[in-house]
PALUM-234041 format. One record per residue (C-alpha): residue number from 1; residue in one letter; chain; x, y, z. Coordinates in nm, 4 decimals. Example, Ala and Ser with C-alpha at 12.3 -4.5 7.8 and 13.67 -1.06 7.14 Angstrom:
2
R pos code unit       xx       yy       zz
R   1    A    A   1.2300  -0.4500   0.7800
R   2    S    A   1.3670  -0.1060   0.7140
// end
This chain:
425
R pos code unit       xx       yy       zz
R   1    X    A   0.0000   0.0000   0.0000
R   2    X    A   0.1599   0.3383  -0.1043
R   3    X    A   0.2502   0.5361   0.2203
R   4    X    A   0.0284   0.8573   0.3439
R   5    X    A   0.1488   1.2058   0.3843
R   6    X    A  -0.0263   1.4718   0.5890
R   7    X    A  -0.0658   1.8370   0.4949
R   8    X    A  -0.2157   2.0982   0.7100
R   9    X    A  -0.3487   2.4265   0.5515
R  10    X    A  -0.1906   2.3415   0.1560
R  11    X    A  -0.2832   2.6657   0.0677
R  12    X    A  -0.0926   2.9066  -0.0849
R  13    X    A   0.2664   2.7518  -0.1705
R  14    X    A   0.1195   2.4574   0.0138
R  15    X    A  -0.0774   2.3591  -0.2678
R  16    X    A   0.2170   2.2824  -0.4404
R  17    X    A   0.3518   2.0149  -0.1859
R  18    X    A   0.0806   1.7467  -0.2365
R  19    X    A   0.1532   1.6923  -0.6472
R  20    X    A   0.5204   1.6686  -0.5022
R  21    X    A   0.4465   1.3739  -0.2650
R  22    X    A   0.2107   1.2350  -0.5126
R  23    X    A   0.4823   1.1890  -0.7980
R  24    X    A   0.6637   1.0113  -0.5096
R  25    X    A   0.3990   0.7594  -0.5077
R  26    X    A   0.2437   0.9106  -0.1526
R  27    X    A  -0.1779   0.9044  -0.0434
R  28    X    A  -0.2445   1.2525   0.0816
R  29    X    A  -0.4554   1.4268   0.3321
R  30    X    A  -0.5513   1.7836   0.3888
R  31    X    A  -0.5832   1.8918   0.7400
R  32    X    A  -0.7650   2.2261   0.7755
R  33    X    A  -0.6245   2.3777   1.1030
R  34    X    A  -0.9185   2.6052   1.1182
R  35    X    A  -1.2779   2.6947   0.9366
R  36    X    A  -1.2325   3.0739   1.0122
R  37    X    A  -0.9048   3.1112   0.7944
R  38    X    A  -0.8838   3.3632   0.5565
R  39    X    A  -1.0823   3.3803   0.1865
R  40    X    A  -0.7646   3.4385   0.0264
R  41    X    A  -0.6351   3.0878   0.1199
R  42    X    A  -0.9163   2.8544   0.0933
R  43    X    A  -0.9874   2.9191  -0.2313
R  44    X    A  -0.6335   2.8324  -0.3141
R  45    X    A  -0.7053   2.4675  -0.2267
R  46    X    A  -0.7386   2.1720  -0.4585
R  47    X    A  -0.9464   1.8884  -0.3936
R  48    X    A  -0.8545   1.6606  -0.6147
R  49    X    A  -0.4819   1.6282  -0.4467
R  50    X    A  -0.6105   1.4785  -0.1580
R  51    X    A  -0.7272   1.1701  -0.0671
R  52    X    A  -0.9031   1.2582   0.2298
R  53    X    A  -1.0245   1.6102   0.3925
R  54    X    A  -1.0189   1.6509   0.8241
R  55    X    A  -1.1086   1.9473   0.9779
R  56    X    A  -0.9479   2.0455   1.3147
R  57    X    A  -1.2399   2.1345   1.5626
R  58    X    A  -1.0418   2.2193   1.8307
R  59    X    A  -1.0533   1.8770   1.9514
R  60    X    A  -0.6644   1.7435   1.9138
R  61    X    A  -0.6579   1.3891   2.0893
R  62    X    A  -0.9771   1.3284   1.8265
R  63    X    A  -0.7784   1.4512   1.4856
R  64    X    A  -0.4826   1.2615   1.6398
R  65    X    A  -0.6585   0.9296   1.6752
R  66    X    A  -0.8129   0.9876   1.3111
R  67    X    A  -0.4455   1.0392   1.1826
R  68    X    A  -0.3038   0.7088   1.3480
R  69    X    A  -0.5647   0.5586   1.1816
R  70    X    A  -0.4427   0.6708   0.8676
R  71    X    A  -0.0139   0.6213   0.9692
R  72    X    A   0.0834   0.9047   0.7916
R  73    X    A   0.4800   0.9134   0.7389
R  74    X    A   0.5145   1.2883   0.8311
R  75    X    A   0.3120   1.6517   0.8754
R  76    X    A   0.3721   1.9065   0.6703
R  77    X    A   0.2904   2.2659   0.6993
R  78    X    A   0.1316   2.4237   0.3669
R  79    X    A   0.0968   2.7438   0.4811
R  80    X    A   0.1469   2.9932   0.8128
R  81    X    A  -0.1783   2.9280   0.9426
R  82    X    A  -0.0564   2.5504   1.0125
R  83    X    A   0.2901   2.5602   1.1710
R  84    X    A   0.1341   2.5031   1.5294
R  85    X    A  -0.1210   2.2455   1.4662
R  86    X    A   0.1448   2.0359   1.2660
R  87    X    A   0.3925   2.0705   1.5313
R  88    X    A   0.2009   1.9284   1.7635
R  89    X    A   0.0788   1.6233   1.5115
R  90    X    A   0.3986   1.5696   1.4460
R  91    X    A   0.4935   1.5489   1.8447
R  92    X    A   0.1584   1.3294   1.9031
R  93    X    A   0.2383   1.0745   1.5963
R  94    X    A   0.6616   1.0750   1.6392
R  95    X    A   0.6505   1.1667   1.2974
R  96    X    A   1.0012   1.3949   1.1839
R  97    X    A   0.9278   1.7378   1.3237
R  98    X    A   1.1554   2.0567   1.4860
R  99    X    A   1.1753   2.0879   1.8485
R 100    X    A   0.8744   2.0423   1.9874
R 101    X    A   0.9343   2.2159   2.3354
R 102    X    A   0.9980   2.5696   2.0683
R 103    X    A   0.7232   2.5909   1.8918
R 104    X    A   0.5381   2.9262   2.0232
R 105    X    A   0.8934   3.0971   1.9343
R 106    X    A   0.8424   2.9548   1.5659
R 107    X    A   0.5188   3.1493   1.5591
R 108    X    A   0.4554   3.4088   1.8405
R 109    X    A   0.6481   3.6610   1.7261
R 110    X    A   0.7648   3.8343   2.0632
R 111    X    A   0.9086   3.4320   2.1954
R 112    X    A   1.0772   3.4567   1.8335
R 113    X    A   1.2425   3.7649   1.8766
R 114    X    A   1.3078   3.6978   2.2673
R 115    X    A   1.4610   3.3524   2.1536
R 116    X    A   1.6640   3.5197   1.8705
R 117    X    A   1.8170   3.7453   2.1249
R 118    X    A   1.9325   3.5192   2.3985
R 119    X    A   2.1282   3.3529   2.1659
R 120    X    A   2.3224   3.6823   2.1086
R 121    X    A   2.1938   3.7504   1.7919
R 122    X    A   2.1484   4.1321   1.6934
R 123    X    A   1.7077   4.2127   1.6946
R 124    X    A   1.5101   4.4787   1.7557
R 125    X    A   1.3829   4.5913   2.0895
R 126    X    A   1.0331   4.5180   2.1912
R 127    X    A   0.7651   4.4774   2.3869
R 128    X    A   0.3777   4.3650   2.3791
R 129    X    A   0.0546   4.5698   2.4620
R 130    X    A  -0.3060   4.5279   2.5173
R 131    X    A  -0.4305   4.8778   2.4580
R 132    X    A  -0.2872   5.2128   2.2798
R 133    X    A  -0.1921   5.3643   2.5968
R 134    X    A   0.0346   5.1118   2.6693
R 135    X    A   0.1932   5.1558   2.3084
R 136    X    A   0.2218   5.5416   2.3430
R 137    X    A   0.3834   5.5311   2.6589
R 138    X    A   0.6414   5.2560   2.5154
R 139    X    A   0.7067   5.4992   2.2323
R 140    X    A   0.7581   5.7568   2.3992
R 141    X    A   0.9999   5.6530   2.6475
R 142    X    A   1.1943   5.4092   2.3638
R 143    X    A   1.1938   5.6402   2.0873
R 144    X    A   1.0240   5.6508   1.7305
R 145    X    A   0.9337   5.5530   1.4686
R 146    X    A   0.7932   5.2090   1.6021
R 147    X    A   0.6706   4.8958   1.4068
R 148    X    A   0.3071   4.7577   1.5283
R 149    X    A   0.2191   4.4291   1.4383
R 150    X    A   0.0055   4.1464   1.5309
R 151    X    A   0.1775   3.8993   1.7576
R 152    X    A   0.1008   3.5480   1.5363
R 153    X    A   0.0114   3.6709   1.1150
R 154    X    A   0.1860   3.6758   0.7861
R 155    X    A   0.2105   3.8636   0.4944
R 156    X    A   0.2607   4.1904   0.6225
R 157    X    A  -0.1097   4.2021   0.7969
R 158    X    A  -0.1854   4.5307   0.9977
R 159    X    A   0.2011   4.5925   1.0253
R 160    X    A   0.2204   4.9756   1.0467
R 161    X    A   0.5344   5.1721   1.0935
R 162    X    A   0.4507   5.4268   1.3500
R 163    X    A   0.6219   5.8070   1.3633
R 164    X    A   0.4030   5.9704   1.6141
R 165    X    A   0.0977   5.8535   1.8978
R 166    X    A  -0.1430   5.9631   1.6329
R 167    X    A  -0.0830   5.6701   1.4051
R 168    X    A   0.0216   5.4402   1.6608
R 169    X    A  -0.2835   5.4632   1.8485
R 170    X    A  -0.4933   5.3900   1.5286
R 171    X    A  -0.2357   5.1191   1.4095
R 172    X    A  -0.3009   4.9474   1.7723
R 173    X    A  -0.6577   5.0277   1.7534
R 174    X    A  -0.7412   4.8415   1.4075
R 175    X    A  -0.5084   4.5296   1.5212
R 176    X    A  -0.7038   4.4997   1.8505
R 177    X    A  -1.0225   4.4873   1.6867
R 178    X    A  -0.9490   4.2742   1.4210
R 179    X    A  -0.8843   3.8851   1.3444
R 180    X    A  -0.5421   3.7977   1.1509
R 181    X    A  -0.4621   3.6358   0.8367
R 182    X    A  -0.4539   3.2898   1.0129
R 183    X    A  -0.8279   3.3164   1.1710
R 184    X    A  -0.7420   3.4324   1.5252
R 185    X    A  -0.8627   3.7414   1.7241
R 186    X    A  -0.5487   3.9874   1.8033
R 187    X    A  -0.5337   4.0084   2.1711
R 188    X    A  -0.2054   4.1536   2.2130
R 189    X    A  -0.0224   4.3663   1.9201
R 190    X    A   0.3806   4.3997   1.9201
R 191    X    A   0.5461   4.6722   1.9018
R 192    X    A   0.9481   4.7043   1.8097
R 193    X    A   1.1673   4.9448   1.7604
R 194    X    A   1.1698   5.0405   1.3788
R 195    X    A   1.5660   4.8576   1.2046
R 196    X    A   1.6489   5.0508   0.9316
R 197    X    A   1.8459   4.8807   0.6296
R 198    X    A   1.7505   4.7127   0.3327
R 199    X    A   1.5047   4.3725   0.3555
R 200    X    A   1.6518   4.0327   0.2455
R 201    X    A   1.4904   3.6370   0.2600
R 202    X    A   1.6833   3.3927   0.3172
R 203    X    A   1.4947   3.0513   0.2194
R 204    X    A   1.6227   2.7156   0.4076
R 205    X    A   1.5588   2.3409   0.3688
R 206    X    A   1.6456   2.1232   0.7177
R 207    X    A   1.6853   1.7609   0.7545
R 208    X    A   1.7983   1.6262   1.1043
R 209    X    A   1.9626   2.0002   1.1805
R 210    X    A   2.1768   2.0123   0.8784
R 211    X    A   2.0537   2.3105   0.7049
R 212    X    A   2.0876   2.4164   0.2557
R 213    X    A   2.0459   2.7523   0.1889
R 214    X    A   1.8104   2.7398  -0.1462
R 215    X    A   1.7577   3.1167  -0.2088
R 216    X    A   1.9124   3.4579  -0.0972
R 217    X    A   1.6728   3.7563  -0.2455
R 218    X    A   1.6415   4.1233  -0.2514
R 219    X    A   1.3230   4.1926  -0.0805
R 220    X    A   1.1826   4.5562  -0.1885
R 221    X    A   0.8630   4.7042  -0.0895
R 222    X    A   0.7441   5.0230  -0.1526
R 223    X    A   0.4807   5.3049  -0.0458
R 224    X    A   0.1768   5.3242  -0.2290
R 225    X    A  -0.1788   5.3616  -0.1254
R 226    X    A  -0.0893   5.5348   0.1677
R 227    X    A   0.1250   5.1904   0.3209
R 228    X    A   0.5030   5.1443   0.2981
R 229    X    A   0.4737   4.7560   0.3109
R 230    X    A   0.3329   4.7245  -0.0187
R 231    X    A   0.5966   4.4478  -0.2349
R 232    X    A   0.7248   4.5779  -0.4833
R 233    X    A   0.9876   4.2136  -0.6141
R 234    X    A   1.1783   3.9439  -0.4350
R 235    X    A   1.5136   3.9238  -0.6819
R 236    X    A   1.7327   3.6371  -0.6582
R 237    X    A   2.0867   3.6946  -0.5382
R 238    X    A   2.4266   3.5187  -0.6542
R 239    X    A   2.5015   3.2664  -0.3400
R 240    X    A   2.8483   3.4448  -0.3014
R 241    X    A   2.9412   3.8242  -0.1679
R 242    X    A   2.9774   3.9411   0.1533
R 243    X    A   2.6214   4.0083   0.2045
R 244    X    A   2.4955   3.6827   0.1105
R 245    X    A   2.7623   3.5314   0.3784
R 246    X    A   2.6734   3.8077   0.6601
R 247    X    A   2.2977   3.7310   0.5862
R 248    X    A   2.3358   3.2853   0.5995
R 249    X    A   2.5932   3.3059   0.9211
R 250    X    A   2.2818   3.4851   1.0790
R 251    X    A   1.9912   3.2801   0.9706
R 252    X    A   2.1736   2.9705   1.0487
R 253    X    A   2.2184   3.0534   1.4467
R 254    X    A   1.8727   3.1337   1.4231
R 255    X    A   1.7096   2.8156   1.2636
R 256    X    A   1.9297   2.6192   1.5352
R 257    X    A   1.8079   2.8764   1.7895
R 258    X    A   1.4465   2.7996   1.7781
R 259    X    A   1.4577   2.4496   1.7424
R 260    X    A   1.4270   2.4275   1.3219
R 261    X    A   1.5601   2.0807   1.2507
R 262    X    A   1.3582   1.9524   0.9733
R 263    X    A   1.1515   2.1335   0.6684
R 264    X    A   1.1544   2.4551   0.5282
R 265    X    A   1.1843   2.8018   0.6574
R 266    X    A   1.1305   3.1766   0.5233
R 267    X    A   1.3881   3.4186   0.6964
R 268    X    A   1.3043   3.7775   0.6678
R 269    X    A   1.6272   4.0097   0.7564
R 270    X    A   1.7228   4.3796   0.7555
R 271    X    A   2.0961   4.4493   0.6674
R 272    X    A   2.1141   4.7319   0.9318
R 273    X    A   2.3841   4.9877   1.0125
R 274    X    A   2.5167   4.7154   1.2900
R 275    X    A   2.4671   4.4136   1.0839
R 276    X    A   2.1959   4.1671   1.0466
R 277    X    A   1.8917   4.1603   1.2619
R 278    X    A   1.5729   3.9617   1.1939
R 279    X    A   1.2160   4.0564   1.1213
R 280    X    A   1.0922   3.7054   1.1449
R 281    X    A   1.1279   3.3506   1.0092
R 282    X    A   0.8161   3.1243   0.9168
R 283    X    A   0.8845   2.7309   0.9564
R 284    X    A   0.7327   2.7021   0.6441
R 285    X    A   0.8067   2.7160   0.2602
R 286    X    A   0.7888   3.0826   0.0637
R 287    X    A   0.4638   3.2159   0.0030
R 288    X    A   0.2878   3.3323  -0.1473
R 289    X    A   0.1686   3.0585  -0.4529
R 290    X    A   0.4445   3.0860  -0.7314
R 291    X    A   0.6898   3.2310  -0.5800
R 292    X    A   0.9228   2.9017  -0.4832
R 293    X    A   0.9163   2.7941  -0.9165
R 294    X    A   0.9841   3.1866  -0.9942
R 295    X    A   1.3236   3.1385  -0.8001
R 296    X    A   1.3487   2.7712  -0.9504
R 297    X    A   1.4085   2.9521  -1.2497
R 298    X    A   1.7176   3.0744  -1.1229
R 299    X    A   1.8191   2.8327  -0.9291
R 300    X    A   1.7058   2.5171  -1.1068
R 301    X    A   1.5543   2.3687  -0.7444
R 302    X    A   1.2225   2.4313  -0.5893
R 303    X    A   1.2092   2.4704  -0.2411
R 304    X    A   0.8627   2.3099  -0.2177
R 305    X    A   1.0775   2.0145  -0.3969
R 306    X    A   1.3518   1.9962  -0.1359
R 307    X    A   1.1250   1.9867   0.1830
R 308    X    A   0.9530   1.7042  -0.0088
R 309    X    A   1.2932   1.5357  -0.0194
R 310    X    A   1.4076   1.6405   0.3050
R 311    X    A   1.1055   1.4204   0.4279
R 312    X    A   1.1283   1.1186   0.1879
R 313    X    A   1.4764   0.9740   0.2374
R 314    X    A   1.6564   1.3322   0.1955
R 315    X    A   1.8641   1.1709  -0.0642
R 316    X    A   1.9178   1.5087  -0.2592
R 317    X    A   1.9099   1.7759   0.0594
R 318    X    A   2.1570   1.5799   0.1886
R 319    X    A   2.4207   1.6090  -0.1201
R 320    X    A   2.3480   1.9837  -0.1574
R 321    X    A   2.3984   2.0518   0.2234
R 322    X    A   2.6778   2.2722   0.2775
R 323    X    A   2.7148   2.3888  -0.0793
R 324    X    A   2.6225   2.7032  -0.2498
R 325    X    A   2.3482   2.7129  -0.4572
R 326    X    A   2.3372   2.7403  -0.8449
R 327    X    A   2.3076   3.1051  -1.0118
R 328    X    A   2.1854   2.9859  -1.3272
R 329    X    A   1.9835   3.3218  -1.4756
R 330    X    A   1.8341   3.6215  -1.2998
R 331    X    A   1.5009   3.5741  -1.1909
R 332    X    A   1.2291   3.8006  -1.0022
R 333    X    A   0.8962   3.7654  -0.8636
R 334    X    A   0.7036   4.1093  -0.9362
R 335    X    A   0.3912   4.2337  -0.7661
R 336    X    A   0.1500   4.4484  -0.8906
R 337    X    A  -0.0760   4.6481  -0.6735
R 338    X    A  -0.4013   4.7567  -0.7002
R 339    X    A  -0.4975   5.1084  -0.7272
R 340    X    A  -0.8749   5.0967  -0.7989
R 341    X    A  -1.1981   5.0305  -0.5731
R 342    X    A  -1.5198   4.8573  -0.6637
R 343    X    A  -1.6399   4.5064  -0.8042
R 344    X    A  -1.4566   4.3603  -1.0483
R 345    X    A  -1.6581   4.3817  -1.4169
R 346    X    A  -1.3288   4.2003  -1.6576
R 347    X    A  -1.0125   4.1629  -1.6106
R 348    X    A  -0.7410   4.3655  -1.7717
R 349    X    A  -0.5839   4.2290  -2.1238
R 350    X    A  -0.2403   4.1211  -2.0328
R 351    X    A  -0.1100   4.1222  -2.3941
R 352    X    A   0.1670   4.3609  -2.2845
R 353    X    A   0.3095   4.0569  -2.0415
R 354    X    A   0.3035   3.7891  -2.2935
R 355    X    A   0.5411   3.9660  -2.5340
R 356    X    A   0.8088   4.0878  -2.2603
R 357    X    A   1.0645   3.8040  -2.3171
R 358    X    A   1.1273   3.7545  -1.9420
R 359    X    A   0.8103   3.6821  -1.8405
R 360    X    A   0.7331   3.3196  -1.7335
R 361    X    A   0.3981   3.3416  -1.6045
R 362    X    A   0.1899   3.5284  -1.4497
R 363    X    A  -0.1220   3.5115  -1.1685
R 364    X    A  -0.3881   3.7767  -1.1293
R 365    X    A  -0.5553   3.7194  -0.7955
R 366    X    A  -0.8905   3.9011  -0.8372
R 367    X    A  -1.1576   3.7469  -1.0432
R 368    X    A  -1.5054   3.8891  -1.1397
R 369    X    A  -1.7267   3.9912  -0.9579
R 370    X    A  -1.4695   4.0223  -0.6422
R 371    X    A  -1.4804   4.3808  -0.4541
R 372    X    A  -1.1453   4.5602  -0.4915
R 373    X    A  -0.9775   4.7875  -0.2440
R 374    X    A  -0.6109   4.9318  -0.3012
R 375    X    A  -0.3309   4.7421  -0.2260
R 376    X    A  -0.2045   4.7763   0.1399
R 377    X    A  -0.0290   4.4455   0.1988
R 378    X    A   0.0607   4.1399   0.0785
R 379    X    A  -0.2809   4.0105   0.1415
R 380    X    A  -0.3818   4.2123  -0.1196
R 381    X    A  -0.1839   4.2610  -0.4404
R 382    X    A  -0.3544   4.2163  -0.7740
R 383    X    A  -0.1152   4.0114  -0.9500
R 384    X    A   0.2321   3.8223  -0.9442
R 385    X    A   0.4337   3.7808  -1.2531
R 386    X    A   0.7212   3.5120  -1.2635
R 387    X    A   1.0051   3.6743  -1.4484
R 388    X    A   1.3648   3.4657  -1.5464
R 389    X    A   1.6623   3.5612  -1.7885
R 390    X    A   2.0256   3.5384  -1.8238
R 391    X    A   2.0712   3.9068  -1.9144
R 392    X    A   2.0035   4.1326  -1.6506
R 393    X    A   1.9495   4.4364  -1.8801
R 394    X    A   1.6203   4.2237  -2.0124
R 395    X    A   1.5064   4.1905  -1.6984
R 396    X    A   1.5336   4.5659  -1.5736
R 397    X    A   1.3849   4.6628  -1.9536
R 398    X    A   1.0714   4.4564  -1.8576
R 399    X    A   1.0384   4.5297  -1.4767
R 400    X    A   1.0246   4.8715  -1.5950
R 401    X    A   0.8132   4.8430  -1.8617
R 402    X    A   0.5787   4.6483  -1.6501
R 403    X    A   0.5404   4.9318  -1.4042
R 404    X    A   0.5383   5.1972  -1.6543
R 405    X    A   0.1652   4.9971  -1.7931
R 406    X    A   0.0603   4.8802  -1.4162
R 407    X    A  -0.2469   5.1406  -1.4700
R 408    X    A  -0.3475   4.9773  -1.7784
R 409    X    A  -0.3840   4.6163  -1.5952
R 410    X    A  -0.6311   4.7120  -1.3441
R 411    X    A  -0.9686   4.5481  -1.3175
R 412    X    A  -1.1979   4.7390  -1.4470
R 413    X    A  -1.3991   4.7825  -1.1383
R 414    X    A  -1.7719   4.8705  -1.1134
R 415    X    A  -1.7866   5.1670  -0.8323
R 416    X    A  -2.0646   5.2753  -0.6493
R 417    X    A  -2.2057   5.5036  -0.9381
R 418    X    A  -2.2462   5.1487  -1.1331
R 419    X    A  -2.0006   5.3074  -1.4213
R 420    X    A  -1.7120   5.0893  -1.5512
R 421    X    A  -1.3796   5.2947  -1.4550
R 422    X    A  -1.0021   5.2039  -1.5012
R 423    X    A  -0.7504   5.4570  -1.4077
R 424    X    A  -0.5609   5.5925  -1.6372
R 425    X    A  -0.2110   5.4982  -1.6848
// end
């Protein structure tokens, strides 16, 4: 009988990993860790991957006992959402997992950056508050600007940087009364003092505590819509230069320092004025959907690929471990970011993409009939397009082609006077 594999939340990136364990002759099963997760995700799901569907009801020593039943091999996590609730499947099955007794520093944000910084590691200062009063006062007596965030989301959700009490005490105010992108009601919000520096990722693949560096990337964001966390590209990096090496020393002591021994992670780092620090790292593969085969282009390895491996014998992790990896091409995942409001009438023609030559694909998140706001996060970019080529020059000539048309691939939107409207470029 062909062995089973366990997934929990393959959404996003995640819904890449099932197909993976599937050409590897693997049954799979889809463990939603929640019904109150976010549109965005579910809809990213694919039935006919899975074998079998279990939803988590709270009740653990129930799922558990359903998922003995079923002798799954390993849990995965497919997306954010599900690094807890694998984690502790993984613990209850003694199934391959990372440190068990770690695993609200892999997702709390605040243990993370605590952890991080016990093991001498460079990090922001911080703290945690339950109302605006208590962030003001923080502020004031630390210094600004500050970073709010929530204490356990992804993708850049609520994360305001914060120059005066004014927008710290609405930043606090809308994470307070609002659930996160992985279905949970913000109690707390984090605040940290603001690192300056550029943004890098750092994406990892662990088996047994050995740890390959897949990916080092330019991570650039950029202020539109009134929000400076809006992406702009991740751009793949050569594995060698001093950066690169600054950047892996420091996201190696961290994976060790909160207990990542096996499966992927997504390290986000500022190059400060005194070195590395972290912003966070997600025991998980790359999000969001596409963006692990854009750097494959580059790279000629997917990550989702690897932490399939790492899992099923680890035959190919374990000959890449400790070696750089390949700089085949230049390759870039772009985002575009909405600009309009209203419900989506058509879609915008995308003729313009399909003759740049670096474009490899491209995936337009909207569809008709969907209601449109402006682009404030990553939770809510319009579009991703996959771009790979040897000559760098083609791929700057495109990237800034593609922004110089992003008003001509809106939606065009249906606002509240029921006319059709697209910006003009």
């Amino acid at each position: 009988m062909s062995p089973v594999a366990a997934i929990v939340d393959p959404y996003s990136t995640g819904v890449l990993i099932a197909p993976a364990l599937r050409r590897r002759g693997y049954r799979t099963v889809c463990v939603q860790s929640s019904s109150d997760l976010a549109k965005s995700l579910l809809r990213t799901y694919r039935a006919a991957d899975f074998d079998e569907h279990l939803l988590f009801d709270g009740d653990l020593q129930s799922l558990t006992d359903r998922l003995r039943r079923l002798a799954p091999a390993f849990v995965l996590p497919g997306n954010e959402s599900a690094v807890e609730l694998a984690d502790l499947l993984s613990h209850a099955l003694g199934t391959r997992g990372n440190v068990f007794e770690l695993s609200a520093a892999r997702r709390n944000k605040y243990l993370m950056i605590e952890r991080i910084a016990a093991a001498g590691l460079y990090t922001a200062r911080q703290t945690t508050v339950a109302s605006a009063a208590q962030a003001v006062a923080w502020a004031e007596e630390t210094g600004w600007p500050v970073v709010a965030k929530p204490l356990d989301s992804a993708s850049t959700d609520n994360v305001s940087v914060c120059s005066d009490a004014e927008a710290l005490t609405r930043a606090v105010g809308q994470i307070l009364s609002s659930v996160n992108f992985c279905g949970r009601r913000n109690e707390m919000a984090l605040l940290q003092t603001y690192l300056d520096g550029e943004e890098y990722v750092v994406n990892t693949v662990s088996r047994d505590g050995r740890h390959y560096v897949c990916d080092v990337l330019h991570s650039k964001k950029r202020t539109l819509n009134g929000s400076p966390f809006v992406y702009d590209y991740y751009r793949l990096l050569p594995a060698d230069g001093e950066l690169q090496r600054d950047l892996v020393s420091y996201i190696l002591k961290a994976l060790d320092a909160l207990g990542i021994r096996n499966g992927a992670s997504h390290a986000e780092i500022r190059m400060t004025s005194r070195g590395p620090a972290l912003v966070e790292v997600a025991a998980r593969a790359m999000g969001p959907l596409g963006s692990t085969t854009a750097m494959a282009a580059g790279t000629g390895h997917d990550q989702v690929d690897l932490l399939v491996d790492a899992f099923d014998g680890g035959k190919e992790i374990e000959q890449r471990c400790g070696k750089d990896y390949p700089f085949l091409q230049h390759a870039m995942c772009l985002y575009l970011a909405t600009t309009v409001s209203g419900r989506v009438s058509a879609m915008a023609d995308c003729g313009l993409l399909d003759r740049l030559e670096s474009v490899r694909g491209y995936q337009f998140l909207p569809r008709v009939g969907d209601v449109l706001r402006p682009t404030q996060d990553l939770t809510s970019v319009l579009a991703k397009i996959y771009m790979a080529h040897p000559d760098p020059e083609v791929l700057e000539a495109d990237y800034r082609a593609i922004r110089a048309a992003e008003g001509e691939l809106q939606p065009v939107v249906e606002r509240e006077s029921g006319s059709d409207r697209r910006p003009a470029a």
